[in-house]
TISEZA-392345 format. One line per field, with one value per residue: residue in three letters; residue number from 0; x, y, z of N, C-alpha, C in turn. Coordinates in Angstrom, 3 decimals. Atoms other than C-alpha are relative to their C-alpha. Layout:
TISEZA-392345
resn = ALA_...
resi = NUM_...
n.u = X_...
n.v = Y_...
n.w = Z_...
ca.u = X_...
ca.v = Y_...
ca.w = Z_...
c.u = X_...
c.v = Y_...
c.w = Z_...
***
This chain:
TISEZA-392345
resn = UNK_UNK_UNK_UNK_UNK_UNK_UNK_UNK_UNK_UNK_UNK_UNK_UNK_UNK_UNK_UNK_UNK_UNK_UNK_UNK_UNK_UNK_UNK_UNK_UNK_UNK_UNK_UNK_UNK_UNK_UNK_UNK_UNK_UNK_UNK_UNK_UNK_UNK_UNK_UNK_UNK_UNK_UNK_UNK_UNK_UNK_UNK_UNK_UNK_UNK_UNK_UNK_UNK_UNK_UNK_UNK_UNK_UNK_UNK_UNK_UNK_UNK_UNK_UNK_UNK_UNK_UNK_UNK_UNK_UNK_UNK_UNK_UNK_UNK_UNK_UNK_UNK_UNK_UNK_UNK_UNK_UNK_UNK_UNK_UNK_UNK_UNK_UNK_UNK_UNK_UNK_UNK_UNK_UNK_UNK_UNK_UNK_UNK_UNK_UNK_UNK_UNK_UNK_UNK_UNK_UNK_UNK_UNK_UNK_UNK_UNK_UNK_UNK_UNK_UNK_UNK_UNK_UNK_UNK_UNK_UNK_UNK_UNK_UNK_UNK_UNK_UNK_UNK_UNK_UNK_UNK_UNK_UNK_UNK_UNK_UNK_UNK_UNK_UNK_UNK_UNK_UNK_UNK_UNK_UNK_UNK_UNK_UNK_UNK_UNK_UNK_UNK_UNK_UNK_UNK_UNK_UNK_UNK_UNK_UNK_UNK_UNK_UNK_UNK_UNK_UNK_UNK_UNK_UNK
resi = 0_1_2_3_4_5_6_7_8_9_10_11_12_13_14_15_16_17_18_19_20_21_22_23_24_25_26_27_28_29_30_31_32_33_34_35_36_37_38_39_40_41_42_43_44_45_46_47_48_49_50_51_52_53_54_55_56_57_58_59_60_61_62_63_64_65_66_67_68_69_70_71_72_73_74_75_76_77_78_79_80_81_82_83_84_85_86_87_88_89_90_91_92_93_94_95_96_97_98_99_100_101_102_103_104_105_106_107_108_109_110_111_112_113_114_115_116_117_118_119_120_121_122_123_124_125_126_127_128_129_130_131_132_133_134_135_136_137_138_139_140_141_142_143_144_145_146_147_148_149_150_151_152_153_154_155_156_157_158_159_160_161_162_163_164_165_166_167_168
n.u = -0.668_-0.196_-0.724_-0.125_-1.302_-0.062_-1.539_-0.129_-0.449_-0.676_-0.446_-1.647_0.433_-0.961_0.792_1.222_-0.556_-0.541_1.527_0.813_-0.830_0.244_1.217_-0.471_-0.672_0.633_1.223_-0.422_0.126_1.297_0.664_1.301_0.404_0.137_-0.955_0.816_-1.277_0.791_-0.785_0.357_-0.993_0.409_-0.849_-0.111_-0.206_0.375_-1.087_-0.902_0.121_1.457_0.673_0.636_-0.473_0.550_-0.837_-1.711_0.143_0.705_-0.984_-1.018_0.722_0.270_-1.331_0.278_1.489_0.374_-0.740_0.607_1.034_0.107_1.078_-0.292_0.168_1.520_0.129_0.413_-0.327_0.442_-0.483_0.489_-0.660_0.080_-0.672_0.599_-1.270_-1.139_-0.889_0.256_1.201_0.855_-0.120_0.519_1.455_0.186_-0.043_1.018_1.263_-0.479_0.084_1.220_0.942_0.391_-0.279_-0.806_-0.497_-1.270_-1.052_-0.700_-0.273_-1.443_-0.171_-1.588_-0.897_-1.506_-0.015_-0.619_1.483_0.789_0.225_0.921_0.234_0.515_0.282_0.840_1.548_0.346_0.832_1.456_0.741_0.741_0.364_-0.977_-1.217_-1.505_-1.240_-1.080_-0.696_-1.152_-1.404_-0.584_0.375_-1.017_-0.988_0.509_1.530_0.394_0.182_0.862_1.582_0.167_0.817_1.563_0.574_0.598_1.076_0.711_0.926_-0.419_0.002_1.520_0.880_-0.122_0.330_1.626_0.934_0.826_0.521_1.703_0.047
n.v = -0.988_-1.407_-1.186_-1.233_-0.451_-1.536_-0.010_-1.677_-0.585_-1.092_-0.457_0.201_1.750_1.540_0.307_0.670_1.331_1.108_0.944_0.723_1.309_0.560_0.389_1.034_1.549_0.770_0.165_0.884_1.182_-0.118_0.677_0.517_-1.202_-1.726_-1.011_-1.550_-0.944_-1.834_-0.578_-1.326_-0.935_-0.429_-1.101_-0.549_-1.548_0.164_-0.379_0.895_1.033_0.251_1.765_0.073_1.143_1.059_0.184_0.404_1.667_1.222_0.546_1.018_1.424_0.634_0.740_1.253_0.995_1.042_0.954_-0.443_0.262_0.828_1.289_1.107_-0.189_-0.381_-1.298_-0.900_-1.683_-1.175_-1.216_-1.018_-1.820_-1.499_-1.192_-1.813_-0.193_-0.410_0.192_1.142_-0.361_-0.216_1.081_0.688_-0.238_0.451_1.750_0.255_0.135_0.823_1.698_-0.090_0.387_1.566_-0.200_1.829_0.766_0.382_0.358_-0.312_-0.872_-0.273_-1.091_0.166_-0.606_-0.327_0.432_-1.632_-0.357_0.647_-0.832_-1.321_1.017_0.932_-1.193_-0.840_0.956_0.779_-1.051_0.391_0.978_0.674_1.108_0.750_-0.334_0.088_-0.742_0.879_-0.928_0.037_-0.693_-1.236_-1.526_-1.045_-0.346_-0.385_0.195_-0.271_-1.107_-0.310_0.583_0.154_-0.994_-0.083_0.679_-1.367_-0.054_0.610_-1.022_-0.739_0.663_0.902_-0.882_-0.568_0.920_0.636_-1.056_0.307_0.701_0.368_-1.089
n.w = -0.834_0.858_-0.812_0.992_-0.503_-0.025_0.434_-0.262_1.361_-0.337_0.881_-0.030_0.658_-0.534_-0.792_0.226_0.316_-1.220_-0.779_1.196_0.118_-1.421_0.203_1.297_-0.327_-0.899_0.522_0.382_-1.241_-0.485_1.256_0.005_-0.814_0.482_-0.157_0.509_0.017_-0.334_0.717_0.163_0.213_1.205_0.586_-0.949_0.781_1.553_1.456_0.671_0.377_0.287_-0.289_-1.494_-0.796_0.048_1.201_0.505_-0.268_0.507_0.499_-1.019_-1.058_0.662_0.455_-1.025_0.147_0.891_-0.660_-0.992_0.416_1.477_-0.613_-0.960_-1.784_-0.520_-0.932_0.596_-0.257_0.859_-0.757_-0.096_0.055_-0.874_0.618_-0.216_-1.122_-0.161_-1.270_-1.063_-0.184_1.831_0.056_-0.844_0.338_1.356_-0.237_-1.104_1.006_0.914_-1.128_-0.556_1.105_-0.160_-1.755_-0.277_0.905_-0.231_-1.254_-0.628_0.831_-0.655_0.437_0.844_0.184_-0.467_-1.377_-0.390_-0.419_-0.404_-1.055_0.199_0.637_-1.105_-0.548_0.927_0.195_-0.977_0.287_0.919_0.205_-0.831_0.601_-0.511_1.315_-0.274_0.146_1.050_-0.138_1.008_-0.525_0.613_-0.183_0.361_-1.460_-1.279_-0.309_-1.798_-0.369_0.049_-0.606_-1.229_0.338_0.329_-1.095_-0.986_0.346_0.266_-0.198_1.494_1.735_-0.652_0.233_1.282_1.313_0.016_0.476_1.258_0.861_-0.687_-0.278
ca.u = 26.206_26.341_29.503_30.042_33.537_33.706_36.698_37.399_38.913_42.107_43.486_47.496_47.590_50.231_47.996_44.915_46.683_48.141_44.147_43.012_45.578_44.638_41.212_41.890_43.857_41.209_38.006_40.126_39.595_35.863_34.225_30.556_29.845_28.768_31.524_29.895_32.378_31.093_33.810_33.955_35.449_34.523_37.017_38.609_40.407_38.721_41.840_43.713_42.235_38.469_38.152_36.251_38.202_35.568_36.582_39.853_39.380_36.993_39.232_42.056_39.762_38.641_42.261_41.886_38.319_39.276_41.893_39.994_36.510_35.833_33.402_35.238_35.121_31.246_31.828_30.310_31.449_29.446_30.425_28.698_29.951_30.172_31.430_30.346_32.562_35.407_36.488_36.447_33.441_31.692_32.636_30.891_27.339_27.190_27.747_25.540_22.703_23.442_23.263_19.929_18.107_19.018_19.469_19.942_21.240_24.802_26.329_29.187_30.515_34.355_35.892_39.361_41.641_45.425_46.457_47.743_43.810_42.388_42.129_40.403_38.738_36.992_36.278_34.237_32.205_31.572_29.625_27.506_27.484_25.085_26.062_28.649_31.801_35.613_38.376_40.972_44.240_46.772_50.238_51.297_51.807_53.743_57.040_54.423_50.996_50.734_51.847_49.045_46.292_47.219_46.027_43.191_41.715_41.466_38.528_36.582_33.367_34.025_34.374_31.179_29.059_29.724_29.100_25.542_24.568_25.618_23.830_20.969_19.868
ca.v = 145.031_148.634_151.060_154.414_155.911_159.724_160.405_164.456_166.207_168.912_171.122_169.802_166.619_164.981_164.859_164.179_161.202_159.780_159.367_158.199_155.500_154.771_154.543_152.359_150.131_149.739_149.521_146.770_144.280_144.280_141.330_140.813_144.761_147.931_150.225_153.760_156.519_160.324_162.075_165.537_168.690_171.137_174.031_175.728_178.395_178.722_180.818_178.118_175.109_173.891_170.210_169.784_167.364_165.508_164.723_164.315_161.479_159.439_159.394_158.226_155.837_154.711_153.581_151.001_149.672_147.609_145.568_145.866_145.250_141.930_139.158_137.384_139.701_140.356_144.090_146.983_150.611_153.655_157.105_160.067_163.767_166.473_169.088_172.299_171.771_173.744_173.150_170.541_171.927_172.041_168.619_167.296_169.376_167.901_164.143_164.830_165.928_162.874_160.230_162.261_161.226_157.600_157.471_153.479_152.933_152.199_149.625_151.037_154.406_155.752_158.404_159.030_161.495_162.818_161.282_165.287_166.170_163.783_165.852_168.963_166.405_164.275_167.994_169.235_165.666_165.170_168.782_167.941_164.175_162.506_158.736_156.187_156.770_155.248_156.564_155.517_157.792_158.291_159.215_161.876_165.510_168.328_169.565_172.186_170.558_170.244_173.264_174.468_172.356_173.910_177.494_176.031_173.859_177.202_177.842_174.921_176.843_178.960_177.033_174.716_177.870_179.427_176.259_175.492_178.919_178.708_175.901_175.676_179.552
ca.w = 104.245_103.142_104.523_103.804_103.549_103.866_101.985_103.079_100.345_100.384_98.225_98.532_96.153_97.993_101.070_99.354_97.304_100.675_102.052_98.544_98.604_102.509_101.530_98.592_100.550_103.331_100.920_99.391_102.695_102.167_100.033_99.288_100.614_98.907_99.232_99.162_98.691_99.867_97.789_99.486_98.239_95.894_94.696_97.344_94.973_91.847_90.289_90.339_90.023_87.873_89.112_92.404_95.009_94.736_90.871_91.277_93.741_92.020_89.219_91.603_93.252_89.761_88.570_91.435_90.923_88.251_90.753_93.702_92.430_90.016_90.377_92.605_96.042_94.985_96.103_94.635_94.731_94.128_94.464_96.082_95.180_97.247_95.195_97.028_100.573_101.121_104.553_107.355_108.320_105.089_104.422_107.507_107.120_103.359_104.804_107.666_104.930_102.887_106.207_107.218_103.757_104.748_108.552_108.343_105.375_106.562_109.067_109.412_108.588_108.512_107.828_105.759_106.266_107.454_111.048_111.357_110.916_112.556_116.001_114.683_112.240_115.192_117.012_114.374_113.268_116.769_116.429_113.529_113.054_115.238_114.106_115.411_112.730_112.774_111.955_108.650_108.933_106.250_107.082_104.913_106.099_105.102_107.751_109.163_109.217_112.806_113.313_111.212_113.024_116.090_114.677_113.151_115.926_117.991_115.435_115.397_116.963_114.420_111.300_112.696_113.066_109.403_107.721_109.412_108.820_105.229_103.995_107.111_106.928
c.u = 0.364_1.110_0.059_1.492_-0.507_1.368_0.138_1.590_1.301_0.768_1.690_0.125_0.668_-0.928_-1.165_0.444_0.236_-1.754_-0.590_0.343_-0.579_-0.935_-0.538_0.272_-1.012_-1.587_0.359_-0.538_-1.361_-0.316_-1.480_-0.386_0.110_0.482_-0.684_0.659_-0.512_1.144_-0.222_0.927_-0.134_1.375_0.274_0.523_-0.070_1.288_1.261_-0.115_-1.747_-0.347_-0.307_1.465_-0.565_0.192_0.692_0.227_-0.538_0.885_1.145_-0.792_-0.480_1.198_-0.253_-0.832_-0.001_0.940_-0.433_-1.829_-0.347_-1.356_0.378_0.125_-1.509_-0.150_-0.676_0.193_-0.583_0.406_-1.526_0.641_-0.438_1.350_0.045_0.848_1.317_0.955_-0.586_-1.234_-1.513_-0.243_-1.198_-1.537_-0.230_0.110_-1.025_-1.500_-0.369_-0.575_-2.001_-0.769_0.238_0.486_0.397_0.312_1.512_0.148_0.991_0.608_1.614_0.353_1.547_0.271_1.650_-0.328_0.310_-0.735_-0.869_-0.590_-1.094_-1.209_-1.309_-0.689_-1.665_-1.302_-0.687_-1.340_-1.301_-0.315_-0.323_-0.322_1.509_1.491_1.419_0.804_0.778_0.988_0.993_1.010_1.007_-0.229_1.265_1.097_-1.008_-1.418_-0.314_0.244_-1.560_-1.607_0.232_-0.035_-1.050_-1.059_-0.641_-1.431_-1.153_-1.917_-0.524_-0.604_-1.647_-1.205_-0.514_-0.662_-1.275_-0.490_0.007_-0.487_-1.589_-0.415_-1.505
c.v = 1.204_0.855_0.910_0.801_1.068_0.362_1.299_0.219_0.914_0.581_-0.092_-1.663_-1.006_-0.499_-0.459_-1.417_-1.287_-0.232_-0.321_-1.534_-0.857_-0.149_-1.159_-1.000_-0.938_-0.771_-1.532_-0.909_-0.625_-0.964_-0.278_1.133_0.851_0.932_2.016_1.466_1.166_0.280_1.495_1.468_0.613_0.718_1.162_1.567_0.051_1.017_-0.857_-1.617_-0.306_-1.090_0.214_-1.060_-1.168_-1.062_-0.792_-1.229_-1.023_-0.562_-0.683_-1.273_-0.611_-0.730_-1.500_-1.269_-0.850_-1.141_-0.501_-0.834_-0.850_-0.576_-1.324_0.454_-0.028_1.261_0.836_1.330_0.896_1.439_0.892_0.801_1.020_0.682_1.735_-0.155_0.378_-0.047_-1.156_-0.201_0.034_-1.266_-1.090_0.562_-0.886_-1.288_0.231_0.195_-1.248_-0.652_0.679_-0.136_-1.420_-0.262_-1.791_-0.882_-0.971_-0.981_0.311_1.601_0.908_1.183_0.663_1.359_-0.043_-0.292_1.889_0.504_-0.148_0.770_1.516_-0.688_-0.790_1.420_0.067_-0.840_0.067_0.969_-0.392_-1.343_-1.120_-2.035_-0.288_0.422_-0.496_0.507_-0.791_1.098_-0.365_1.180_1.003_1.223_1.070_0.503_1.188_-0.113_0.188_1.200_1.029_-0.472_0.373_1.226_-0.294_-0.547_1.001_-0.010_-0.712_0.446_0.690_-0.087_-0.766_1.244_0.354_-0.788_-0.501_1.342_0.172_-0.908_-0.912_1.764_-0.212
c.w = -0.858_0.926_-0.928_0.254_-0.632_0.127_0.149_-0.949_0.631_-1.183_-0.483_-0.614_0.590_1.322_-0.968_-0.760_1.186_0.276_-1.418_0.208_1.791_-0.347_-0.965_0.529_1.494_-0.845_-0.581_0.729_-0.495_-1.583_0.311_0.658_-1.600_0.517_-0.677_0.539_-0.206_-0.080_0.663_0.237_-1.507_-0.330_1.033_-0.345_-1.228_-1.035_0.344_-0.331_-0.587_0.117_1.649_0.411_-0.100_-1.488_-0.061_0.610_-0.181_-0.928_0.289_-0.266_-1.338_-0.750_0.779_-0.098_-0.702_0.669_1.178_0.024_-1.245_0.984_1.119_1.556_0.031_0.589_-0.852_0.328_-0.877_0.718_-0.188_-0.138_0.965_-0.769_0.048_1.324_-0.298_1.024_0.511_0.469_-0.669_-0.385_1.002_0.036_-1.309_0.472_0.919_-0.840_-0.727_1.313_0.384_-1.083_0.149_1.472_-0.233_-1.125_-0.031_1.303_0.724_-1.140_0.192_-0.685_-0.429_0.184_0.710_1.408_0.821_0.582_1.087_1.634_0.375_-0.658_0.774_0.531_-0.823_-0.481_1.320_0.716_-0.816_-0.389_0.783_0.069_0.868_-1.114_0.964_-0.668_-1.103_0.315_-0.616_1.078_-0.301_0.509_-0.427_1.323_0.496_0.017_1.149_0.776_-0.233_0.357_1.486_0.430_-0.312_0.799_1.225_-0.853_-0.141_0.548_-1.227_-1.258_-0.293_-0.362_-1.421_-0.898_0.330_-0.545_-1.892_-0.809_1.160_-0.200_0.097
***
């Protein structure tokens, strides 16, 4: 059995920590599976930070692997990078490229982020990725996330458009 978690990246560490750790704690469950971790999130503002997202959560997610992953669940975890997405949008063309070089490689495929997100999140895969996918949802958000997903959700059109045109042109 092969799954693929599509861990979506963000530039606010306390959020991206909370879905590392949610992702961590669900990949955990899984014995005798290939845990295959699409890391994605490149550098959203290069003057202030030079580690992709994608980076920063492997390293997370590699603290773990050695508690998580022995010879006794039989699991195996490999990571994919996506280190060029910057948005929600971005994120989900770069996984949808990735699933269309192995269309049946996965049984099951989920998808990690903020319960805050998850609304615009769902919007936007449901645009570009043409595959069954569930849902993981960490519980961390800042006092005005939801406020701000309920400016950005107006754009999803938008955001969708930008990101096929730049990387289908």
């Amino acid at each position: 059995m092969n799954i693929l978690l599509i861990l979506l990246g963000c530039n606010i560490s306390y959020l991206l920590n909370d879905r590392i750790t949610t992702a961590v704690k669900f990949a955990s469950n899984f014995n005798n599976t290939n845990v295959n971790w699409f890391l994605s999130g490149g550098i959203k503002n290069p003057n202030e930070d030079l580690i992709t997202e994608a980076d920063k959560m492997a390293k997370e997610i590699s603290k773990f692997e050695q508690i998580y992953v022995n010879d006794k669940t039989g699991s195996k975890w490999n990571y994919i990078y996506d280190t060029i997405a910057t948005n929600t949008a971005e994120n989900f063309i770069m996984a949808k490229n990735f699933l269309d070089e192995k269309p049946n490689e996965y049984s099951e495929i989920y998808i990690i982020t903020s319960s805050f997100h998850h609304n615009r999140a769902k919007k936007i895969a449901e645009k570009i990725i043409d595959k069954d996918i569930k849902w993981i949802l960490g519980d961390a958000e800042l006092h005005d996330s939801r406020y701000w997903e309920t400016i950005h959700i107006k754009n999803v059109d938008i955001d969708v458009n930008k990101a096929i045109n730049k990387f289908h042109k």
